[in-house]
N, CA, C and O atoms as a Tinker XYZ file with bonds, in Angstrom:
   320  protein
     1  N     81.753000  119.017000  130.655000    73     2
     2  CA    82.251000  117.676000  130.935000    64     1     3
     3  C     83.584000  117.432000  130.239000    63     2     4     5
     4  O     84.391000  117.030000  131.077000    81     3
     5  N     84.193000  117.536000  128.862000    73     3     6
     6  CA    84.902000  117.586000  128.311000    64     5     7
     7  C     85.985000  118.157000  128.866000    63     6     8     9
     8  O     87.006000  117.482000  128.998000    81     7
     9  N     85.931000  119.743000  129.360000    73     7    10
    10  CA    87.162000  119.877000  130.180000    64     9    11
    11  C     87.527000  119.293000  131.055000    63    10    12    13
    12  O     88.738000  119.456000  131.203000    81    11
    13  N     86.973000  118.471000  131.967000    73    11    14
    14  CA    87.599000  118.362000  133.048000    64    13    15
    15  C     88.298000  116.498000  132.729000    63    14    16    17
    16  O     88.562000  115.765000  133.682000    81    15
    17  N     88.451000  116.121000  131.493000    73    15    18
    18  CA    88.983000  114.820000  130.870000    64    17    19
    19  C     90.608000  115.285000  130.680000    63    18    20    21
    20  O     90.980000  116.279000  130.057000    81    19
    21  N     91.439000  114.345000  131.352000    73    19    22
    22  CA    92.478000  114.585000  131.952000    64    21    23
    23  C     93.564000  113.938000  130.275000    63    22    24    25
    24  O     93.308000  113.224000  129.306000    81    23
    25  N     94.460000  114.516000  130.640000    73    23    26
    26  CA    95.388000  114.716000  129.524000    64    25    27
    27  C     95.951000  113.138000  128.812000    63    26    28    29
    28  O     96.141000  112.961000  127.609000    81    27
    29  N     96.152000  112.062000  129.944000    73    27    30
    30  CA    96.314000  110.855000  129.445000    64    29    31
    31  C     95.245000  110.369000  129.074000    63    30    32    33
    32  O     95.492000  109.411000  128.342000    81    31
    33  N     94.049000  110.546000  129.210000    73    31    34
    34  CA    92.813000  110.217000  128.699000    64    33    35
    35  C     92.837000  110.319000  127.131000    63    34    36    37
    36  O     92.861000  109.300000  126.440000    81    35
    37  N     92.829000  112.016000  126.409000    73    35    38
    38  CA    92.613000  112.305000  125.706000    64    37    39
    39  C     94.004000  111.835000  124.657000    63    38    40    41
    40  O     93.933000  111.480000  123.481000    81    39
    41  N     94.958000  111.935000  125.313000    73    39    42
    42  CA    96.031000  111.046000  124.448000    64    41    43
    43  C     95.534000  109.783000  123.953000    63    42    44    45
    44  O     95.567000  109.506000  122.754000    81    43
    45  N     94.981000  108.850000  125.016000    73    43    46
    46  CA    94.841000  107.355000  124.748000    64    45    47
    47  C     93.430000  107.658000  123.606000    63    46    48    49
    48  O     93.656000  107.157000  122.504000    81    47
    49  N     92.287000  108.257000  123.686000    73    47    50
    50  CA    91.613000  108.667000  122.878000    64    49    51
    51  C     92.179000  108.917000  121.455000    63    50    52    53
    52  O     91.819000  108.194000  120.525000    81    51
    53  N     92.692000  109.506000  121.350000    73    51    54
    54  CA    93.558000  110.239000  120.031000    64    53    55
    55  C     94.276000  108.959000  119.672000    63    54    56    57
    56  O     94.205000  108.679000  118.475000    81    55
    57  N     94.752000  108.364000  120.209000    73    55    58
    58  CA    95.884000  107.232000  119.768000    64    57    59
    59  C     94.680000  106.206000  119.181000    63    58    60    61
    60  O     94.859000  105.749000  118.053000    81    59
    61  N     93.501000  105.847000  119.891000    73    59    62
    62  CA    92.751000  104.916000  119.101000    64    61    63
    63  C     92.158000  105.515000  118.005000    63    62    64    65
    64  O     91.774000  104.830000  117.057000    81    63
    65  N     92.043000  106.688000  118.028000    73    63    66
    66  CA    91.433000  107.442000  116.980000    64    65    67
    67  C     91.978000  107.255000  115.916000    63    66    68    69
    68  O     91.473000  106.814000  114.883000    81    67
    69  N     93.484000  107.718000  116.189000    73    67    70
    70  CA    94.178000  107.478000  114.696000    64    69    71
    71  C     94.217000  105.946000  114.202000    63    70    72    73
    72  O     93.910000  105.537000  113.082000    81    71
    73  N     94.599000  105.317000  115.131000    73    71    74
    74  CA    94.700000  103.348000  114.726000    64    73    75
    75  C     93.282000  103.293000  113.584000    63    74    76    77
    76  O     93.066000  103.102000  112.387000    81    75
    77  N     92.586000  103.577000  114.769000    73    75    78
    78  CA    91.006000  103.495000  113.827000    64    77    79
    79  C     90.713000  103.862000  112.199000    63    78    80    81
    80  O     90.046000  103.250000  111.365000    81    79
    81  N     91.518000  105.166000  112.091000    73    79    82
    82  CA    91.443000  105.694000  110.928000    64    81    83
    83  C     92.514000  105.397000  109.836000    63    82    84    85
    84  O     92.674000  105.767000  108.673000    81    83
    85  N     93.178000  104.578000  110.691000    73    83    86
    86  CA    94.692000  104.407000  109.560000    64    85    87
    87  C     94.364000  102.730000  109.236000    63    86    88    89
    88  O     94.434000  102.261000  108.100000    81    87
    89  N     93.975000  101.891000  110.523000    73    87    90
    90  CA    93.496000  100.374000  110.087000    64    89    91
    91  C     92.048000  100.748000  109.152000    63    90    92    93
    92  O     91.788000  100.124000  108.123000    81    91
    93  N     91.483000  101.463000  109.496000    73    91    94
    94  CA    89.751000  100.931000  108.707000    64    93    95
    95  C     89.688000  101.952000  107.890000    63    94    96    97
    96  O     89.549000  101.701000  106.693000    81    95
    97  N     89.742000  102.814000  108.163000    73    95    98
    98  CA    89.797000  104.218000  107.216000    64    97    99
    99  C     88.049000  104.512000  106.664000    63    98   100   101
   100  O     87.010000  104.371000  107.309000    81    99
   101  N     88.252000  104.951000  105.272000    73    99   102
   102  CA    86.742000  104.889000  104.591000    64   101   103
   103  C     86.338000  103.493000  104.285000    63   102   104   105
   104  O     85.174000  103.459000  103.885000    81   103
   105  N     86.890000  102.378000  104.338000    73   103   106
   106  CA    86.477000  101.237000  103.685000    64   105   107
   107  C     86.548000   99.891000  104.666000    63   106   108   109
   108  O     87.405000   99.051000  104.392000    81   107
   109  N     85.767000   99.695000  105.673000    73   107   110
   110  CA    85.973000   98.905000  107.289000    64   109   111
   111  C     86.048000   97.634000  106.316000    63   110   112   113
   112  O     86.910000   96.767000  106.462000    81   111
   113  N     84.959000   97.589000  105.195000    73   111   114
   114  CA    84.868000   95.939000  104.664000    64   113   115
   115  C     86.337000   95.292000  104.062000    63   114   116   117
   116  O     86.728000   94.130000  103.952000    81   115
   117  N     86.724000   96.117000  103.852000    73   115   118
   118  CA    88.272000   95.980000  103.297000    64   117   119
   119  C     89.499000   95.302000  104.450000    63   118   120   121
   120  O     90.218000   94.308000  104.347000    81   119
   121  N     89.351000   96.347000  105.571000    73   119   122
   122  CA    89.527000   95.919000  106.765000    64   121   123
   123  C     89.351000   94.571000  107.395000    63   122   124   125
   124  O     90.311000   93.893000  107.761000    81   123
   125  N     88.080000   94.194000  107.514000    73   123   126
   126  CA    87.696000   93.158000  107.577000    64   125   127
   127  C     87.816000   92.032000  106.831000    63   126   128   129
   128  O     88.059000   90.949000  107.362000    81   127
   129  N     87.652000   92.182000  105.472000    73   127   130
   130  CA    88.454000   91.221000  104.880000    64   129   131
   131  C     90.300000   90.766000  104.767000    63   130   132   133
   132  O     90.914000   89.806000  104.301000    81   131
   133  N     90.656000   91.955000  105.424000    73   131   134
   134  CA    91.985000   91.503000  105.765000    64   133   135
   135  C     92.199000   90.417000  106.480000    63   134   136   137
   136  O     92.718000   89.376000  106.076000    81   135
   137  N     91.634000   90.748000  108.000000    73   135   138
   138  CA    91.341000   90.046000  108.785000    64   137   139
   139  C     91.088000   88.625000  108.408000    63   138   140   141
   140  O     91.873000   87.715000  108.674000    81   139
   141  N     89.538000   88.417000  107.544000    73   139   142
   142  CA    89.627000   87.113000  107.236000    64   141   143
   143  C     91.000000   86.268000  106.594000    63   142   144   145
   144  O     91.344000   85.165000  107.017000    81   143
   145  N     91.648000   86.950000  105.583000    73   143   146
   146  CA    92.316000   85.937000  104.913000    64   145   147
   147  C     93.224000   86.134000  105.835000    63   146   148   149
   148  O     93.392000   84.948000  106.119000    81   147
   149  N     94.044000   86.776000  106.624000    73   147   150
   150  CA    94.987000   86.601000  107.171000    64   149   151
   151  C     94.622000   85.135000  108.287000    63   150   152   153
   152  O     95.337000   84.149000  108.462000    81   151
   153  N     93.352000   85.429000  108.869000    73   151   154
   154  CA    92.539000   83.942000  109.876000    64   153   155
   155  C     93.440000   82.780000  108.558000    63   154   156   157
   156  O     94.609000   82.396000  108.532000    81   155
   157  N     92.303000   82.516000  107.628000    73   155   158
   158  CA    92.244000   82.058000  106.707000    64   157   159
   159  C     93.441000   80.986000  106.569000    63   158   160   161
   160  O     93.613000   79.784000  106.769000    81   159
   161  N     94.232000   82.194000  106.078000    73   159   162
   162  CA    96.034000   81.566000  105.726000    64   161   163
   163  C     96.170000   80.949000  107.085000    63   162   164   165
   164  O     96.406000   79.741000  107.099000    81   163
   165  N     96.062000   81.571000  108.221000    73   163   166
   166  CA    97.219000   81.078000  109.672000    64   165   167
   167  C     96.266000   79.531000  109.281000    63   166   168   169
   168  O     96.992000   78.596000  108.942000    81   167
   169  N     94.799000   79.245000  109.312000    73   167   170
   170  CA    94.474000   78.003000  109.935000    64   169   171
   171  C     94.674000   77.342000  108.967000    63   170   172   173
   172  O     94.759000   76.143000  109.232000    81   171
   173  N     94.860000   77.746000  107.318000    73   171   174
   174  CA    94.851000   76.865000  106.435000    64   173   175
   175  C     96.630000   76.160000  106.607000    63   174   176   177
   176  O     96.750000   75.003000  106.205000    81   175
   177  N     97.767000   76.774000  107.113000    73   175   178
   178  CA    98.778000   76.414000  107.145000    64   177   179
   179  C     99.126000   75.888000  108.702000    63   178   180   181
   180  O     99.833000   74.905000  108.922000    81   179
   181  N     98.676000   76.488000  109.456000    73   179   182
   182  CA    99.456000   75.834000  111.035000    64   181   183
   183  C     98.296000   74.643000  111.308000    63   182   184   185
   184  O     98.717000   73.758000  112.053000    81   183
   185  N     97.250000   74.506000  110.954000    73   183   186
   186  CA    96.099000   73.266000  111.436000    64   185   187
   187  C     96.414000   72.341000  110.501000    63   186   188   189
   188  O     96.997000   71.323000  110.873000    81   187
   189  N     96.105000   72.513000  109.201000    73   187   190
   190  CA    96.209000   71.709000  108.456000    64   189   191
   191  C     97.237000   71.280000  107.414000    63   190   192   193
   192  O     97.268000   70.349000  106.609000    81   191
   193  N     98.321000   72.588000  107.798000    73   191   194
   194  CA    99.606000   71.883000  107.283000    64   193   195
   195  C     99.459000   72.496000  105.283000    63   194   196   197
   196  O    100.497000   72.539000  104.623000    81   195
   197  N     98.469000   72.782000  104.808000    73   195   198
   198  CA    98.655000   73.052000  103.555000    64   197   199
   199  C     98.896000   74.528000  103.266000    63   198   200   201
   200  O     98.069000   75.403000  103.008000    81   199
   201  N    100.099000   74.595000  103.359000    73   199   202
   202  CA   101.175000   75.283000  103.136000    64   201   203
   203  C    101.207000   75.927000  101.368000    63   202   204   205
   204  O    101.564000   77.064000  101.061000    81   203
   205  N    100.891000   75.210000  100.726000    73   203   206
   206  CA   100.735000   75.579000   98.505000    64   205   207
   207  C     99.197000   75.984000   99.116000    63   206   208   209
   208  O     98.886000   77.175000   99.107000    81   207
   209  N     98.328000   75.067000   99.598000    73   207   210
   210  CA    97.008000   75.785000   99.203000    64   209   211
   211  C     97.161000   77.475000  100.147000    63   210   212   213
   212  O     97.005000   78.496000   99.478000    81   211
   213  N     97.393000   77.569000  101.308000    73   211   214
   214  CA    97.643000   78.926000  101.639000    64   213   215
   215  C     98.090000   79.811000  100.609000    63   214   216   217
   216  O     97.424000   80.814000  100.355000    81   215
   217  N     99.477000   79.470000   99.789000    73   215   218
   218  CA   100.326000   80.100000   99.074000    64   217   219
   219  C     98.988000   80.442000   97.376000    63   218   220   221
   220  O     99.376000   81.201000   96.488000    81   219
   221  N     97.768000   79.850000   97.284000    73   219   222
   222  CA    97.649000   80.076000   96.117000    64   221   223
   223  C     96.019000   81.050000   96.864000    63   222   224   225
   224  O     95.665000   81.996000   96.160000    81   223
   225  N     95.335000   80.847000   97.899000    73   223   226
   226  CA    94.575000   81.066000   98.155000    64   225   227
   227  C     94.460000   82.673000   98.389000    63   226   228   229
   228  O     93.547000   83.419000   98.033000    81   227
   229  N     95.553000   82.956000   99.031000    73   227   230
   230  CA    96.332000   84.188000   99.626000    64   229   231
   231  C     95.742000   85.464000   98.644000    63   230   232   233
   232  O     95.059000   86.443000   98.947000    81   231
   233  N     96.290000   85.031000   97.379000    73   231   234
   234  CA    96.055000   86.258000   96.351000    64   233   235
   235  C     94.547000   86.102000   95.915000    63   234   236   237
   236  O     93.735000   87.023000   95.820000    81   235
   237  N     94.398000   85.212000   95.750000    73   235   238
   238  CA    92.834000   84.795000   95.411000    64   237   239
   239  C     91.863000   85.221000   96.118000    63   238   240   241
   240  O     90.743000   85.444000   95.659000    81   239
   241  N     92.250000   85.401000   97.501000    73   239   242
   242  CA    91.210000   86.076000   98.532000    64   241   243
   243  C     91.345000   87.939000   98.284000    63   242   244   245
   244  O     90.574000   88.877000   98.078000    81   243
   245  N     92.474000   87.772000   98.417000    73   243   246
   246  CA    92.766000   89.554000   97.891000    64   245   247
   247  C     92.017000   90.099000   96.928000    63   246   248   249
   248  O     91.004000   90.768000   97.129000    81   247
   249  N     92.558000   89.791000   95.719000    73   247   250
   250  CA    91.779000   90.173000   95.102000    64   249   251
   251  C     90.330000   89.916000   94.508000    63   250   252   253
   252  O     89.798000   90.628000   93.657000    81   251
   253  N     89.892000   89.022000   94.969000    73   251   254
   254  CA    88.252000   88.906000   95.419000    64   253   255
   255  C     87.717000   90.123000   96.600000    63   254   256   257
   256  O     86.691000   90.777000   96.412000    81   255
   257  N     88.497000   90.274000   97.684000    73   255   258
   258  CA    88.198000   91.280000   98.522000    64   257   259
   259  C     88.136000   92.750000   97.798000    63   258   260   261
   260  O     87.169000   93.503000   97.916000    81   259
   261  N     89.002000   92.970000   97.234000    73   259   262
   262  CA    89.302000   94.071000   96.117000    64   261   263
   263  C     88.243000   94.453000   94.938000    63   262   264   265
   264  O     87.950000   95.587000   94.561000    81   263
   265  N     87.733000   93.178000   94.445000    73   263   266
   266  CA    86.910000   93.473000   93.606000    64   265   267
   267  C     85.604000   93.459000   94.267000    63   266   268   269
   268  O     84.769000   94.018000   93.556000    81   267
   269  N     85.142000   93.038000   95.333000    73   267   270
   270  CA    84.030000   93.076000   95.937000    64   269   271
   271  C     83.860000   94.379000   96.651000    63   270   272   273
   272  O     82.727000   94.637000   97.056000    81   271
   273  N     84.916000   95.320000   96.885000    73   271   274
   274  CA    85.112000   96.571000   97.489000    64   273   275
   275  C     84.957000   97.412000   96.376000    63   274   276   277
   276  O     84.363000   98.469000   96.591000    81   275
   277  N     85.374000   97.176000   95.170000    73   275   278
   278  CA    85.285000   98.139000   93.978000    64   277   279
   279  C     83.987000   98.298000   93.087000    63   278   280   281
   280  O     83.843000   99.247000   92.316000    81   279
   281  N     82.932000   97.160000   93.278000    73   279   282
   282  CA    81.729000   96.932000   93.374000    64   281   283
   283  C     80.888000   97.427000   93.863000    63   282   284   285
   284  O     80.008000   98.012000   93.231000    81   283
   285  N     80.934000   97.297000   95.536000    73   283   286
   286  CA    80.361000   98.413000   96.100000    64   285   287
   287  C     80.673000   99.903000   95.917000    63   286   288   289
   288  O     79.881000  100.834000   96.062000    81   287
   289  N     81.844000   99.958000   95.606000    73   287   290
   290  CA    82.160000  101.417000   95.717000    64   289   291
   291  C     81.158000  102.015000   94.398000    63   290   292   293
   292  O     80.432000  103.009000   94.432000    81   291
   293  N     81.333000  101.258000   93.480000    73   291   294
   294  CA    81.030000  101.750000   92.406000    64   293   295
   295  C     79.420000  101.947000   92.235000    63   294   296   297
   296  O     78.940000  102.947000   91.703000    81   295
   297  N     78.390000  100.508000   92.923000    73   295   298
   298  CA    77.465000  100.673000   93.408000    64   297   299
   299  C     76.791000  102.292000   94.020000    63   298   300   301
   300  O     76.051000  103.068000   93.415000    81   299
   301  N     77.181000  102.374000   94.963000    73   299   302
   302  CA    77.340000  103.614000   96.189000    64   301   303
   303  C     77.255000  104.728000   95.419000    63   302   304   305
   304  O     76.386000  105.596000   95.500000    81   303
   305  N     78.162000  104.686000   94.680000    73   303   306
   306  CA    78.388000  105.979000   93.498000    64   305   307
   307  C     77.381000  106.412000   92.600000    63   306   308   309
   308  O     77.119000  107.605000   92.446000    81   307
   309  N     76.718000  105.355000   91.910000    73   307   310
   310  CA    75.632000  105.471000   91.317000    64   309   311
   311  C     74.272000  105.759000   91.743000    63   310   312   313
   312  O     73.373000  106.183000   91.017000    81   311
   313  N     74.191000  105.468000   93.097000    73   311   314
   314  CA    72.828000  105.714000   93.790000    64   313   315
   315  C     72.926000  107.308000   93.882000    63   314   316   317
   316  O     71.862000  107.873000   93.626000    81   315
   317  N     74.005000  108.135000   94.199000    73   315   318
   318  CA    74.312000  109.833000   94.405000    64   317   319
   319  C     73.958000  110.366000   92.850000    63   318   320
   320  O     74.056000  111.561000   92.570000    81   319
């Protein structure tokens, strides 16, 4: 079956492949928390206009995401 998958196929394959592995990599929750604060910031500044609270929230979400990733990691580690 595999051979007969035609060459733009397997390009477009490969191209999500890599996105996949370069956006999420080993750590999707990380990923995902990007996602949120970036949501986060757009609605906290274009809906509601607070523009300082975006500006202080921003890092605050980061590195909460960061330490909640380094947690698990560290978790994970200990169970091996």
């Amino acid at each position: 079956m595999s051979k007969y998958v035609t060459a733009p196929l397997r390009l477009l394959k490969g191209f999500g492949r890599f996105w996949w592995d370069f956006l999420v990599g080993d750590t999707p929750e990380l990923f995902l928390a990007a996602l949120v604060i970036i949501g986060v910031t757009a609605l906290l500044s274009d809906v509601g206009h607070f523009n300082a609270a975006a500006v202080v929230l921003l890092p605050l979400m980061a590195v909460s995401a960061l330490a909640l990733s380094l947690a698990l990691a560290r978790r994970s580690s200990r169970k091996e």
